[in-house]
Z-matrix of the N, CA and C atoms (Angstrom, degrees):
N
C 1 1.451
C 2 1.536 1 108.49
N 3 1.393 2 108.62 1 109.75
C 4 1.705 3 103.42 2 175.47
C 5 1.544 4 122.06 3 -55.96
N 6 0.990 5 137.55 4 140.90
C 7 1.610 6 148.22 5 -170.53
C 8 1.332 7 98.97 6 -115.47
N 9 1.295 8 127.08 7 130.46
C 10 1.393 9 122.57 8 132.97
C 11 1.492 10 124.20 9 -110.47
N 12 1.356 11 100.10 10 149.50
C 13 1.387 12 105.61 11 166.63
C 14 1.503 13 139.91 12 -142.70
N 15 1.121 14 135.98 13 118.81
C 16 1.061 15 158.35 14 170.12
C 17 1.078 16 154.83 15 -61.55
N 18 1.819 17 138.28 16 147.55
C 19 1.694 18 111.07 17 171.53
C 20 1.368 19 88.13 18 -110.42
N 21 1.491 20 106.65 19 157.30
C 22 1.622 21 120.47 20 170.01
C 23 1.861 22 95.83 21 -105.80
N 24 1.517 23 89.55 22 115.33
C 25 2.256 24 94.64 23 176.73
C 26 1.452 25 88.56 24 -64.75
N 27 1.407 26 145.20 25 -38.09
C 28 1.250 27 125.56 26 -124.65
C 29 1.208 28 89.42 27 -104.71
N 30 1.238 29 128.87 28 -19.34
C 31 1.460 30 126.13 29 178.21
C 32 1.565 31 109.98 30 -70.17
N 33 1.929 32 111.27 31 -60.85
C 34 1.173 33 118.75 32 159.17
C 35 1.874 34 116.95 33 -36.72
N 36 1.304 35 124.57 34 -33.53
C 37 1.854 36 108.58 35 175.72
C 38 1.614 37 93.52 36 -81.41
N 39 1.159 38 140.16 37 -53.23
C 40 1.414 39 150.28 38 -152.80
C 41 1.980 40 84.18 39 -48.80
N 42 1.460 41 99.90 40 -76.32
C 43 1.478 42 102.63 41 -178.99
C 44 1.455 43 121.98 42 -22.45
N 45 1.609 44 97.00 43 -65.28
C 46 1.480 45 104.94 44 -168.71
C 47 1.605 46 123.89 45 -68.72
N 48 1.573 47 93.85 46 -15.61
C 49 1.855 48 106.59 47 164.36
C 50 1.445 49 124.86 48 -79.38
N 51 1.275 50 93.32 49 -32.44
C 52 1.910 51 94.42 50 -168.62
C 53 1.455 52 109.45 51 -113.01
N 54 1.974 53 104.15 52 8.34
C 55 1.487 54 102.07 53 -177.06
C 56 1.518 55 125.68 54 68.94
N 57 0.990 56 123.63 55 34.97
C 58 1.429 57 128.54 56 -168.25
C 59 1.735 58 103.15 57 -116.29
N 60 1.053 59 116.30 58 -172.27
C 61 1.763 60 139.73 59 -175.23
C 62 1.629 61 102.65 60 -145.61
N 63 1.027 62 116.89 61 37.50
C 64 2.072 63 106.78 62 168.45
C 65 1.614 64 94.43 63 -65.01
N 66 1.603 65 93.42 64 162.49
C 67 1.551 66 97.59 65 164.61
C 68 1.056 67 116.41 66 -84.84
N 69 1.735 68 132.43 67 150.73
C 70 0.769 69 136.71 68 -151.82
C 71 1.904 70 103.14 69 -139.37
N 72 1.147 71 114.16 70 10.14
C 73 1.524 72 116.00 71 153.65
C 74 1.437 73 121.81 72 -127.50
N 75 1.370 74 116.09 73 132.24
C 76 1.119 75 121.49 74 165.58
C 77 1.498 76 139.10 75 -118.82
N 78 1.262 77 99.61 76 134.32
C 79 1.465 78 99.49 77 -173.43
C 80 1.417 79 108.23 78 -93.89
N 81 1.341 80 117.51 79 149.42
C 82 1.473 81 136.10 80 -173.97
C 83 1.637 82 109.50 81 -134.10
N 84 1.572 83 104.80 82 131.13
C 85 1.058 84 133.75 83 -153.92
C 86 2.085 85 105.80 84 -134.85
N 87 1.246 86 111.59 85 145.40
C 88 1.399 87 83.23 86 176.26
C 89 1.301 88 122.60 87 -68.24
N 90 1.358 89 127.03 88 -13.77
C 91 1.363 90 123.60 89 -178.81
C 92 1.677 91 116.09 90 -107.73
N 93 1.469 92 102.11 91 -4.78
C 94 1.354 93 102.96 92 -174.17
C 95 1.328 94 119.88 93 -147.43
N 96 1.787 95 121.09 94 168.21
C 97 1.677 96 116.04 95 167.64
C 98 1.336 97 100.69 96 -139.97
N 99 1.478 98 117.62 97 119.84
C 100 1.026 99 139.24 98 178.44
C 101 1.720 100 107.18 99 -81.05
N 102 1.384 101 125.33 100 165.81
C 103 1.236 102 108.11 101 146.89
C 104 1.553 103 101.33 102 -149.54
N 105 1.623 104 128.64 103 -151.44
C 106 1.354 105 123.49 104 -140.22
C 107 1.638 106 120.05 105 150.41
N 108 1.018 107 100.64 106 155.19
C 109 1.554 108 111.22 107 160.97
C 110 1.200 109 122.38 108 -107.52
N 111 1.463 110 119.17 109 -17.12
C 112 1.496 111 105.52 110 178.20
C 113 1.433 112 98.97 111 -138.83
N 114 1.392 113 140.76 112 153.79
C 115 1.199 114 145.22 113 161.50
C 116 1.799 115 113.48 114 -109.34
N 117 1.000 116 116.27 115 129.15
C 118 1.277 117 118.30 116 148.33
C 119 1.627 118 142.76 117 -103.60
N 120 0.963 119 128.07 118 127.11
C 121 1.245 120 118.31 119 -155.15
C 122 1.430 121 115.88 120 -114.02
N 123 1.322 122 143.56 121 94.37
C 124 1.541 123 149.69 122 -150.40
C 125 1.493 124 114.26 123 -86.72
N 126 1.196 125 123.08 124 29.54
C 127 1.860 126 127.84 125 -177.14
C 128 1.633 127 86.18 126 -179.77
N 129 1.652 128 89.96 127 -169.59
C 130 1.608 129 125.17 128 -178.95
C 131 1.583 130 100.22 129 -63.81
N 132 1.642 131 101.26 130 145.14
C 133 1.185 132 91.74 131 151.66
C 134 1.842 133 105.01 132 -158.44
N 135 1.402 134 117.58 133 -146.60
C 136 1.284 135 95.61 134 -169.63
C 137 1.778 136 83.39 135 -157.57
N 138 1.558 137 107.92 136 157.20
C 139 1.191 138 115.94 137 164.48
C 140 1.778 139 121.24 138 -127.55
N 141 1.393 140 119.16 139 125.45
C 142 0.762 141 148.43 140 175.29
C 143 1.703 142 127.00 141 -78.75
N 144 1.333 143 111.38 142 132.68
C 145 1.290 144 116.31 143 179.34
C 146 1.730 145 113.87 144 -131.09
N 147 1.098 146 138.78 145 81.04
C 148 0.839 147 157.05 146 -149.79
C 149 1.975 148 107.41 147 -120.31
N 150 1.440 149 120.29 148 77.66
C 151 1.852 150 119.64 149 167.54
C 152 1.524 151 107.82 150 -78.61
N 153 1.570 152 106.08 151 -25.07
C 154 2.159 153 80.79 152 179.63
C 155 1.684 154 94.77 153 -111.88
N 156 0.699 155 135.25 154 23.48
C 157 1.530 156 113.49 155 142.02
C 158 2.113 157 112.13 156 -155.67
N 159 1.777 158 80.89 157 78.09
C 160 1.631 159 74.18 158 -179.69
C 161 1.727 160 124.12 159 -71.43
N 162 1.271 161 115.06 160 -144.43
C 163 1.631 162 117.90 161 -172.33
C 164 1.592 163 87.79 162 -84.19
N 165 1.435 164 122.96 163 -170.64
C 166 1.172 165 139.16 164 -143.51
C 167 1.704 166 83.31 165 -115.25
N 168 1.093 167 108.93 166 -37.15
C 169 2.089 168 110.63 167 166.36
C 170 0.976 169 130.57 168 -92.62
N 171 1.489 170 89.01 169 14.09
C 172 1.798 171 101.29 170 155.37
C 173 1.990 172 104.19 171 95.79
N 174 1.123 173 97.92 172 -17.70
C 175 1.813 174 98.57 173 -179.17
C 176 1.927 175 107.64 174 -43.18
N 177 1.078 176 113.31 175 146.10
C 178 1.655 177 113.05 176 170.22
C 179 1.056 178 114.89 177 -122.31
N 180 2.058 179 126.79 178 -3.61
C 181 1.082 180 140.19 179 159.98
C 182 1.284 181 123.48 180 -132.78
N 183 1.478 182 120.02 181 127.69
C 184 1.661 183 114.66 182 -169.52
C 185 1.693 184 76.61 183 -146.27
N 186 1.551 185 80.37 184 -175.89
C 187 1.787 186 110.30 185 175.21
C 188 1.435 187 107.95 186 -122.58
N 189 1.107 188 117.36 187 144.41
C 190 1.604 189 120.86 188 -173.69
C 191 1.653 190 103.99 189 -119.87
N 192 1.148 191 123.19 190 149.15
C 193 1.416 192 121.93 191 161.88
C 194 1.434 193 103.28 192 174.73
N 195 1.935 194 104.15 193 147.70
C 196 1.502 195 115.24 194 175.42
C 197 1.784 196 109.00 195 -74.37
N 198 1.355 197 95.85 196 -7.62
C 199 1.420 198 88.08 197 -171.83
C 200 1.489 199 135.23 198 -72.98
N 201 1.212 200 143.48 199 160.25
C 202 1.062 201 122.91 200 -165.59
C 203 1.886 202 119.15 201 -84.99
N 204 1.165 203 116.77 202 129.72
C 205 1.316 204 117.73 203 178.43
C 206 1.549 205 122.29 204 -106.75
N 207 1.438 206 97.29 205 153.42
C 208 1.848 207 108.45 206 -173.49
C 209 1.660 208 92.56 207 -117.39
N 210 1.534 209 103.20 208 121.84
C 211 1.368 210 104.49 209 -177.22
C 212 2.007 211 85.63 210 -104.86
N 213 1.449 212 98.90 211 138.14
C 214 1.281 213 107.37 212 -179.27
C 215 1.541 214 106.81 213 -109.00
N 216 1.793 215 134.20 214 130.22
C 217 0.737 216 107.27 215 -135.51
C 218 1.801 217 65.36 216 -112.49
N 219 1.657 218 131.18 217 -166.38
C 220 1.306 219 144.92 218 143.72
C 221 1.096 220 130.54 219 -60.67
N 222 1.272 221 138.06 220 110.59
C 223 1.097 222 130.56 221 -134.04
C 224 1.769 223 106.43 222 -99.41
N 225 1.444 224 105.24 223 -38.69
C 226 1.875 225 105.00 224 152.48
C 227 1.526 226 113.08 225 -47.00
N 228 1.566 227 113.10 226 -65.80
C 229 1.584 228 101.34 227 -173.76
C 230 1.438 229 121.28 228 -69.72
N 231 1.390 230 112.46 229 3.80
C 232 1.653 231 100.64 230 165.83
C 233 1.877 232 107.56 231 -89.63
N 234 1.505 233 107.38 232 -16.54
C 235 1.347 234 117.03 233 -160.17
C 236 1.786 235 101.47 234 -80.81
N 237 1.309 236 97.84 235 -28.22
C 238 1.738 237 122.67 236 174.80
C 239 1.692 238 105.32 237 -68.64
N 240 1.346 239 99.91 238 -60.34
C 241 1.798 240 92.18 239 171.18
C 242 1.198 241 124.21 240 -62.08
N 243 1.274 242 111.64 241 -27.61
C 244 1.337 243 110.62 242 177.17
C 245 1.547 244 117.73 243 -66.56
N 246 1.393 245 104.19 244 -12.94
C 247 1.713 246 93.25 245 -155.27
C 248 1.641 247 96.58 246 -105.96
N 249 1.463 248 102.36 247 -9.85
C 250 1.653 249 133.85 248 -175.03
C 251 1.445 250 101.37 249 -74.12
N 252 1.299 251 108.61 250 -42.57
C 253 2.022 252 120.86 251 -170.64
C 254 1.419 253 96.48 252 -78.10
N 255 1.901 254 106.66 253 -42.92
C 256 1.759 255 95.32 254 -172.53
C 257 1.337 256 116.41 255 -72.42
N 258 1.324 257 117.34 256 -25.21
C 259 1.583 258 139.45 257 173.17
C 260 1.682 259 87.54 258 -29.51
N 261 1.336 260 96.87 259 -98.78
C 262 1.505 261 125.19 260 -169.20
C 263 1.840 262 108.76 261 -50.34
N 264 1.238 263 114.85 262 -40.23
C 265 1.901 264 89.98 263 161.35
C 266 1.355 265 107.98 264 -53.76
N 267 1.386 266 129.00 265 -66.19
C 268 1.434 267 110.03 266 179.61
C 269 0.997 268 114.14 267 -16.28
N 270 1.223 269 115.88 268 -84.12
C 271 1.909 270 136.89 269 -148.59
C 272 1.293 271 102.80 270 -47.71
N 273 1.988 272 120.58 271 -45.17
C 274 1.058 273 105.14 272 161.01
C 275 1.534 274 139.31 273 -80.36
N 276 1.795 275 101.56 274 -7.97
C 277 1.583 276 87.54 275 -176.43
C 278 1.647 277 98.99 276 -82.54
N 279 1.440 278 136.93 277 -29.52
C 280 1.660 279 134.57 278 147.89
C 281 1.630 280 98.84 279 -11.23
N 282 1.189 281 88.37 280 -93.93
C 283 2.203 282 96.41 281 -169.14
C 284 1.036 283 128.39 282 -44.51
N 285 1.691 284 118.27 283 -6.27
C 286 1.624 285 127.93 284 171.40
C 287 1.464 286 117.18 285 -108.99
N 288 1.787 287 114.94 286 0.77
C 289 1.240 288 121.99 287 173.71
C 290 1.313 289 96.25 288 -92.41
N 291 1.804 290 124.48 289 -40.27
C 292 1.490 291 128.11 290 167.59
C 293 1.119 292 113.21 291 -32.33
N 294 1.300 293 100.93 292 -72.37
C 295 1.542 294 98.95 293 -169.43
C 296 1.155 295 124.62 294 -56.25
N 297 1.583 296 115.36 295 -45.48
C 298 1.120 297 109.83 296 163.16
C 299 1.373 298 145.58 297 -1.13
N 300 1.979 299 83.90 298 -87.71
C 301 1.159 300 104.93 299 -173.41
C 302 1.691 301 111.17 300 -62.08
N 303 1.308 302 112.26 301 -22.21
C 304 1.625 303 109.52 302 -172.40
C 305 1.467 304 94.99 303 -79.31
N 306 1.419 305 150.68 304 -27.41
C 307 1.406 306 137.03 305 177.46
C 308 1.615 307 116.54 306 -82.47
N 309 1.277 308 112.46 307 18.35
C 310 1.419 309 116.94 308 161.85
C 311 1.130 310 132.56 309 -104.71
């Protein structure tokens, strides 16, 4: 399965404006886009530079390879989403005890 992978600049300025840690590489898959802070890459692969016909998100340099990759993600900003996802189950399991309780 060919892989590509990539940096997103716009993520990298977004970061450096609003102070944040998003990941800022992504790997592309035909069925999927991962992203990350670190990639590892387990075989050959090759890098590409391509200005007249870049990726479809606009990249003009990626890395290509069949090989299999470990996208490593940040381990604070997954710890941040996580606490972001538990945030919001609350909020909704709150608004479904509301309701609840008001249809009884």
């Amino acid at each position: 399965m060919k892989t590509k992978i990539h940096i997103n600049q716009h993520v990298i300025k977004s970061n450096h404006k609003n102070n944040k840690r998003d990941p800022v590489i992504t790997v592309k898959t035909y069925n999927s886009n991962n992203y990350g802070h670190q990639v590892e890459i387990l075989g050959p692969s090759k890098v590409i530079y391509s200005p007249d016909k870049p990726l479809s998100c606009g990249a003009k340099v990626w890395i290509e390879t069949d090989s299999k990759v470990i996208v490593i993600p940040d381990i604070p900003y997954r710890e941040r989403k996580e606490k972001k996802n538990e945030q919001v189950w609350k909020n909704r399991m709150v608004t479904l005890c509301y309701i609840r309780s008001n249809q009884w």
